[in-house]
C-alpha positions in Angstrom: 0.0 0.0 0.0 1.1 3.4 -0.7 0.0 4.6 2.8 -1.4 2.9 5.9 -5.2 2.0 5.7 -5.5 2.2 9.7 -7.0 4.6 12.1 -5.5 4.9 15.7 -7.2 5.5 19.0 -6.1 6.7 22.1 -8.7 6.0 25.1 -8.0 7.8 28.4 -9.7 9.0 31.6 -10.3 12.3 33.5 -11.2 12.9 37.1 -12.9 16.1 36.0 -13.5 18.6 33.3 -12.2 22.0 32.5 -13.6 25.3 32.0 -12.4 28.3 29.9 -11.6 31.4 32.3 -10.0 34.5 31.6 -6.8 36.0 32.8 -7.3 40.1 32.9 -4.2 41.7 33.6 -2.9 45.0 33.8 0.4 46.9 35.1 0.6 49.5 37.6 3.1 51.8 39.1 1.1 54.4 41.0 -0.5 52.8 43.8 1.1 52.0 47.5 0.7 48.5 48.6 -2.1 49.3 51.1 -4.4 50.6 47.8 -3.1 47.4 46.2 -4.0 45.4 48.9 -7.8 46.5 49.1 -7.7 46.3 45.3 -6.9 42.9 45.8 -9.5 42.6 48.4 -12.1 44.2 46.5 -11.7 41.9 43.4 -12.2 38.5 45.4 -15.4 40.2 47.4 -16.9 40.7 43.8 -16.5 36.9 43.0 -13.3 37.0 41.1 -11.7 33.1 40.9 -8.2 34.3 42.4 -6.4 38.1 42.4 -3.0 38.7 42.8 0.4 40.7 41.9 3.3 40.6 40.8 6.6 42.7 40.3 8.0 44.1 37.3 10.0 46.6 36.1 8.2 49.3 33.8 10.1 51.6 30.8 12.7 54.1 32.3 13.4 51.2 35.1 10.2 52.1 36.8 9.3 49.1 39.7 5.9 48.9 39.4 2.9 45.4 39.5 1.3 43.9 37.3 -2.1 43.2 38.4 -4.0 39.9 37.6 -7.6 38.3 38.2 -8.8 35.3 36.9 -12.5 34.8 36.0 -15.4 33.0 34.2 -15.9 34.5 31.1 -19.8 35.2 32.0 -18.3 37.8 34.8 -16.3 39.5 32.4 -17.6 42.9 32.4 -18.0 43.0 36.2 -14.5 42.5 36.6 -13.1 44.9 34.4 -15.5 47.0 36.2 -14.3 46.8 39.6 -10.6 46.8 38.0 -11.0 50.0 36.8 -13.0 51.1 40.2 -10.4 49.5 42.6 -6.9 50.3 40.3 -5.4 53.4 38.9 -5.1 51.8 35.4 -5.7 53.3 32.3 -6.4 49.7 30.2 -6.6 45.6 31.0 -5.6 43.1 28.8 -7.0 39.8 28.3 -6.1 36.0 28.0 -8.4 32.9 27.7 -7.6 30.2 29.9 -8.0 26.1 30.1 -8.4 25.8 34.0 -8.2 22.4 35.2 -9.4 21.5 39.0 -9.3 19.3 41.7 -12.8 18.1 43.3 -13.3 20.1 46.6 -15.8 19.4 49.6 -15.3 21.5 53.2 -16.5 19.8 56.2 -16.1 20.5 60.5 -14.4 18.4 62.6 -14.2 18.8 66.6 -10.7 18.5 67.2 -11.6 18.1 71.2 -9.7 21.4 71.8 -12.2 23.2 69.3 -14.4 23.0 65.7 -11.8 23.2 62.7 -13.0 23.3 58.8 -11.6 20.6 56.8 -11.0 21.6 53.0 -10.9 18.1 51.3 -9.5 18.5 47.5 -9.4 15.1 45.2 -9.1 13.7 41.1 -6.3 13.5 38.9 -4.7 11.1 41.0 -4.5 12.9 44.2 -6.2 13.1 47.1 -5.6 16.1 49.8 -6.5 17.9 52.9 -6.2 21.3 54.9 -7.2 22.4 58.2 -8.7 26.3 57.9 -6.2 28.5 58.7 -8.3 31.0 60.6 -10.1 27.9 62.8 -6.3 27.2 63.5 -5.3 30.8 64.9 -9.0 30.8 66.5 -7.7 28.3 68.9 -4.2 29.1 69.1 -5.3 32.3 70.6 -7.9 30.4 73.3 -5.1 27.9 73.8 -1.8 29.5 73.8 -0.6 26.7 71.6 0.6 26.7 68.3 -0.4 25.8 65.1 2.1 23.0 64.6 1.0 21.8 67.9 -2.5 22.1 66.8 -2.0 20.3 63.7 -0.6 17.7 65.0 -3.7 17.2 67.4 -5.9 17.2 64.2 -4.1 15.1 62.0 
């Protein structure tokens, strides 16, 4: 035969499916850190995915962040919104994102020294858990212990 008269087929398994999200970014070297902060702060509160910043260096050497929030394409415009409301920047830019992600279920658990939230995070092969970091200083402060010490009690 001149060329192969087959088809292949790969078969394969996924513990979950992905979702298209956007990246909006823009750079900013006018704000302290305590307006980034509440930028920050502000963006979660209106239901973005995950906020954050990051150095860079601007033209002329200028230190500066770049500014970044990641959301589902249908809150698009509410984002850039509270960018624009929360920020000192003059344009965003845009990236459409695959975002893959573990399963995740929150439960309590009385630790006998106190109630601690359990995040529980599984698929792809893995399979972990984390005690809530704010139930963790809670009882630290009642108790005087530490974390470690109180992790070790939960675990």
């Amino acid at each position: 035969f001149e060329a192969a008269n087959c088809v292949r087929a790969f078969f394969g398994e996924s513990d979950a499916a992905g979702e298209s999200v956007l990246e909006l970014f823009c750079n900013i070297d006018d704000m302290t850190g305590e307006e980034l902060s509440h930028a920050v702060q502000s963006l979660m509160d209106a239901g973005a995915l995950d906020c954050w910043t990051q150095p860079i260096t601007m033209k002329k050497g200028r230190p500066a962040v770049m500014f970044c929030v990641l959301c589902r394409e249908n809150e698009r415009e509410a984002m850039l919104r509270a960018i624009f409301r929360n920020t000192t920047t003059l344009g965003v830019r845009e990236h459409a994102c695959a975002r893959h992600v573990l399963s995740r279920t929150a439960a309590q658990q009385d630790s006998g020294i106190g109630t601690v939230g359990i995040k529980r995070a599984s698929g792809w092969g893995v399979s972990r858990q984390k005690a809530e970091y704010d139930d963790l200083v809670k009882i630290a402060k009642e108790t005087g212990m530490s974390l470690m010490e109180i992790k070790k009690l939960i675990n």
